[in-house]
C-alpha positions in Angstrom: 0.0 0.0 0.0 1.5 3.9 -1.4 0.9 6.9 0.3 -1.2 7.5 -3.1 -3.8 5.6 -1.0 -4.4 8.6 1.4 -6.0 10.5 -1.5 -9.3 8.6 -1.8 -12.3 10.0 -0.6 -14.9 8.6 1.7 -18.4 9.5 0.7 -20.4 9.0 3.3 -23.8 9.1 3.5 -25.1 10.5 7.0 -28.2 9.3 8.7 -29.9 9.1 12.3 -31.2 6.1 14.9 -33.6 7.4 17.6 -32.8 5.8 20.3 -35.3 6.3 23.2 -35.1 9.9 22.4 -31.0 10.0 21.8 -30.7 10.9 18.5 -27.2 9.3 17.4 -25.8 10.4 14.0 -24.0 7.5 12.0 -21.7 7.8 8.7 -22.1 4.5 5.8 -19.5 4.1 3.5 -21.7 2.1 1.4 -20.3 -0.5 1.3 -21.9 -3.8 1.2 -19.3 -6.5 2.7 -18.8 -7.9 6.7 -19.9 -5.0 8.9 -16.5 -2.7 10.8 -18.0 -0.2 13.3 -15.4 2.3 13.8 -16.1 4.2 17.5 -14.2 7.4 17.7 -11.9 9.4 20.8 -13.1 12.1 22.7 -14.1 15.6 21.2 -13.6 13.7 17.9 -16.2 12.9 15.5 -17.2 9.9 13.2 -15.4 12.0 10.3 -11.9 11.0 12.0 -12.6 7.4 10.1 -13.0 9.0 6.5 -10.0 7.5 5.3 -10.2 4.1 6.6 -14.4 4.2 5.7 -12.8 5.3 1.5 -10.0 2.6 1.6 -12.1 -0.5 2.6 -15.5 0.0 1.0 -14.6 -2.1 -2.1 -15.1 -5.2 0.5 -16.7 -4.1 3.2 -19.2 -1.9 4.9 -17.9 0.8 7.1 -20.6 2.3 9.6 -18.5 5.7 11.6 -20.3 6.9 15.0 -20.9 9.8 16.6 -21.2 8.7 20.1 -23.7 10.9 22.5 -22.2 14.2 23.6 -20.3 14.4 20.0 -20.7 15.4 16.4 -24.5 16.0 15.2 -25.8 13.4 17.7 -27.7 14.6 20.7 -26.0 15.8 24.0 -28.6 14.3 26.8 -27.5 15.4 30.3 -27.1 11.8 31.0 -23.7 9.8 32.8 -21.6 9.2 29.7 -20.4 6.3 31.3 -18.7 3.4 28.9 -21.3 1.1 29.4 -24.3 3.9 28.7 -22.2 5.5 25.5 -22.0 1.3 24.3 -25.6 0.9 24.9 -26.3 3.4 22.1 -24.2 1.4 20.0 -26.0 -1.5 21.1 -29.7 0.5 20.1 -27.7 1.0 16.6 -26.7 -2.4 16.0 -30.3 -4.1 16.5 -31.9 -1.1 14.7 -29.7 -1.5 11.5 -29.4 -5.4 12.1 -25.6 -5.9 12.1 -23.9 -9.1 12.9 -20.3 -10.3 12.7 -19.6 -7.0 13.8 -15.9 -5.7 13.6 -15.7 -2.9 16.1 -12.5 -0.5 15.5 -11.5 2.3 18.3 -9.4 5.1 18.7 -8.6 5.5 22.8 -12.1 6.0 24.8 -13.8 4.4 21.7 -11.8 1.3 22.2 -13.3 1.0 26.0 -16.6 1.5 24.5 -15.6 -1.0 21.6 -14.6 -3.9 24.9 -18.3 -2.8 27.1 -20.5 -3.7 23.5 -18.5 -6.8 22.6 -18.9 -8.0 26.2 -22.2 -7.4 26.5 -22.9 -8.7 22.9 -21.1 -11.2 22.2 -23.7 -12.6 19.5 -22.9 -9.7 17.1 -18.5 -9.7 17.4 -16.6 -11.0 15.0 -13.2 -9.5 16.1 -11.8 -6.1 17.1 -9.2 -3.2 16.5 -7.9 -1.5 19.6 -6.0 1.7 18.1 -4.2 3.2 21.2 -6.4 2.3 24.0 -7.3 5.0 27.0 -7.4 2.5 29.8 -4.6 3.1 31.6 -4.5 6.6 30.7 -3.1 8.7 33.8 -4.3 11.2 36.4 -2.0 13.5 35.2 -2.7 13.1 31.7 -6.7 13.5 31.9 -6.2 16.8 34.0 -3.7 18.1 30.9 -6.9 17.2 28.5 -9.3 18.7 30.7 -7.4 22.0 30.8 -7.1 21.9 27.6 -10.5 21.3 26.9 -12.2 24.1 29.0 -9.5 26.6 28.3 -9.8 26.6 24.7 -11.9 28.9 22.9 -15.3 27.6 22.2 -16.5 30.3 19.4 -14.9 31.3 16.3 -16.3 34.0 13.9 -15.6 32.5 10.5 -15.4 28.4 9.8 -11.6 29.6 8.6 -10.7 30.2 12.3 -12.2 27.5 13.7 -10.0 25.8 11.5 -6.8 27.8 12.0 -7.4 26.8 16.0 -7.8 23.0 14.7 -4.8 23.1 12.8 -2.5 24.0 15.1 -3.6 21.9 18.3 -0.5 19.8 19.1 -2.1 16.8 19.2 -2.9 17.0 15.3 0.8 17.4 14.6 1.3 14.7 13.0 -1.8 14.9 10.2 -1.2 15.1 6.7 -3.6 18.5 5.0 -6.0 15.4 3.9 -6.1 14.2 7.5 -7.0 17.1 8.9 -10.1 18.1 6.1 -11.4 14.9 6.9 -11.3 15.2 10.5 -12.4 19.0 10.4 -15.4 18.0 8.2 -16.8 16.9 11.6 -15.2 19.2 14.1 -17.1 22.2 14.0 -21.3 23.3 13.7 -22.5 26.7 12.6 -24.6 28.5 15.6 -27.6 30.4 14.1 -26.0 33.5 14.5 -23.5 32.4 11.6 -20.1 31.9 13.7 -19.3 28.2 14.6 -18.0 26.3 17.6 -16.7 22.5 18.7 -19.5 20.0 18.2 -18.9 18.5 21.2 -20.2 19.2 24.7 -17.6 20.6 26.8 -19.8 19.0 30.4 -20.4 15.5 27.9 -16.6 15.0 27.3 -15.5 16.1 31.1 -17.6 13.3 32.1 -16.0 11.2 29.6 -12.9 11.7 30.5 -13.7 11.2 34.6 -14.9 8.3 33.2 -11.7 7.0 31.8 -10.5 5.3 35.0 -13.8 2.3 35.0 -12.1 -0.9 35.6 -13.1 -2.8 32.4 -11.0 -6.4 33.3 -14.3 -8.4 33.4 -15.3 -6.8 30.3 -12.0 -7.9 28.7 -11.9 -11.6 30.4 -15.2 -12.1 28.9 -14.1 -11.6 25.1 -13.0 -14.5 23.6 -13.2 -13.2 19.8 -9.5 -12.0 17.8 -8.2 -9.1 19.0 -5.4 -6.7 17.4 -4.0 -4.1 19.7 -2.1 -1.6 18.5 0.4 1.0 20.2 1.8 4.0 19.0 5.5 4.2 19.5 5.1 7.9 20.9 2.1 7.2 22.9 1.1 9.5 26.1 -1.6 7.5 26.9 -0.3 3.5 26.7 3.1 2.8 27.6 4.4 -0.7 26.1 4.3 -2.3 28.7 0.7 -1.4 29.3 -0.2 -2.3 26.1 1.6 -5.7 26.6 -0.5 -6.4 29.8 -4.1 -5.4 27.9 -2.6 -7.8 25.2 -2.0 -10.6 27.7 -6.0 -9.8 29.7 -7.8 -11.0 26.4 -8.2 -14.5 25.3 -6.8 -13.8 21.6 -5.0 -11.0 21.0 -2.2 -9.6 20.1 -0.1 -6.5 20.3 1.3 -5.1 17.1 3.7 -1.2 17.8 2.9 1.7 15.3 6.4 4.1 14.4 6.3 7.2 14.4 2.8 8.1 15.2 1.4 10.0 18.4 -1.8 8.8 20.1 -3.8 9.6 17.4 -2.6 6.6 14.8 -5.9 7.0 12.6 -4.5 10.6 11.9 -1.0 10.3 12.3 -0.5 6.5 10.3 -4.0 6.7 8.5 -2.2 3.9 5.8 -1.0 2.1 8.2 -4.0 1.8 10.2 -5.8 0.7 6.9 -3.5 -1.7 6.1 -3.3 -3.7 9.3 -7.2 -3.3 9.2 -7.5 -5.3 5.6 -5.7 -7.9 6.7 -7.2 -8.2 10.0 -10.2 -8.8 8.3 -9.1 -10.6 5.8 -7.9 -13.1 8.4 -11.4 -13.0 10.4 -12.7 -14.3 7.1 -10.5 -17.0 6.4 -10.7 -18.4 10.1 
């Protein structure tokens, strides 16, 4: 796979599930092969998957969530706990009907990714564990959260909005492409024309006091393939952290991404689609 692969584009096509109420927005790549649920980080948006969602939809059907609190799905003043943000992906997979279900996370979306497939085991078929936030620290959730509800929240123009984007160290590592398809999500216009984050500053704070839930009976109870993979510059899962999550699941295993920050779908969007293929590939020739 060429880094000419990173200019496709993904095409989605954007639709709702009411779920008791809870409006939660979903992206389809159209694709008509094995389901892959992709389950995003916080403050990020379904659009963070646009690459991955382009490159596999000649085999296989790419459904992108925007959990509660994110994105154009609602923001009920509810827990945001793991379990209750995987229960809406539960109301999603019965309402569209989707089995064999490969779920692929990027940190937080990877703990909701372990609370569905534990609770569902019926509808799994494997899972991708980019970067994994469970044994993110103290420390480092206070340095989000300061970051979160210092930044600015209004911008008068889209341009700014992006600007701010752009320049967030975190997105270092994107490629121009990475970031349009991650700003396509990142921002909504308020009806007096300027535009802010589309994500709810008091949904993601509970989100990330949320980080800490011990999942280990959730992860000793999933018995499908797992692939976990690390990014070599990590702040969040520290190799030997990753080597014990590894070692928790029945079938996994650990594979390090190079030079990429926590963010892998952004920094080694190739890479991550890659490793996805023949993940897949392999689920289908087990």
């Amino acid at each position: 796979m060429t880094q000419d692969t990173l200019h496709i584009e993904p095409n989605w096509k954007s639709d709702v599930v009411d779920l008791d109420g809870v409006k939660i927005r979903y992206l389809d790549n159209g694709g008509t092969g094995p389901v892959v649920v992709c389950l995003h980080g916080t403050s990020m948006t379904a659009h963070a998957w646009g690459h991955l969602g382009a490159n596999l939809k000649d085999e296989y059907r790419v459904i992108a969530v925007d959990m509660r609190g994110h994105g154009a799905s609602d923001r009920p003043n509810s827990s945001y706990t793991i379990a209750e943000m995987a229960g809406d992906i539960a109301g999603l997979a019965q309402r569209l009907d989707l089995r064999d279900i490969t779920l692929v996370g990027s940190s937080v979306g990877n703990q909701v990714a372990v609370s569905f497939a534990a609770a569902n085991p019926d509808r799994i078929a494997g899972m991708i564990l980019s970067d994994p936030s469970f044994f993110v620290s103290d420390s480092e959730i206070v340095k989000y959260l300061r970051s979160h509800h210092t930044r600015r929240r209004n911008y008068p123009t889209r341009a700014e909005a992006e600007a701010f984007a752009r320049a967030l160290p975190q997105r270092a590592g994107l490629s121009d492409q990475m970031h349009r398809l991650a700003m396509g999500g990142d921002f909504r216009q308020e009806a007096d024309g300027s535009w802010s984050w589309a994500y709810d500053l008091a949904a993601i704070t509970k989100v990330f006091l949320n980080l800490s839930t011990d999942q280990s009976a959730d992860v000793a109870a999933i018995k499908v393939p797992v692939l976990v993979l690390n990014a070599d510059r990590s702040n969040v899962l520290s190799g030997n952290q990753a080597q014990e999550l590894t070692s928790a699941f029945a079938n996994a295993r650990l594979e390090v991404v190079t030079n990429s920050n926590h963010t892998i779908w952004g920094d080694q969007p190739v890479h991550l689609a890659d490793r996805a293929r023949n993940f897949l590939k392999g689920l289908q020739g087990a």
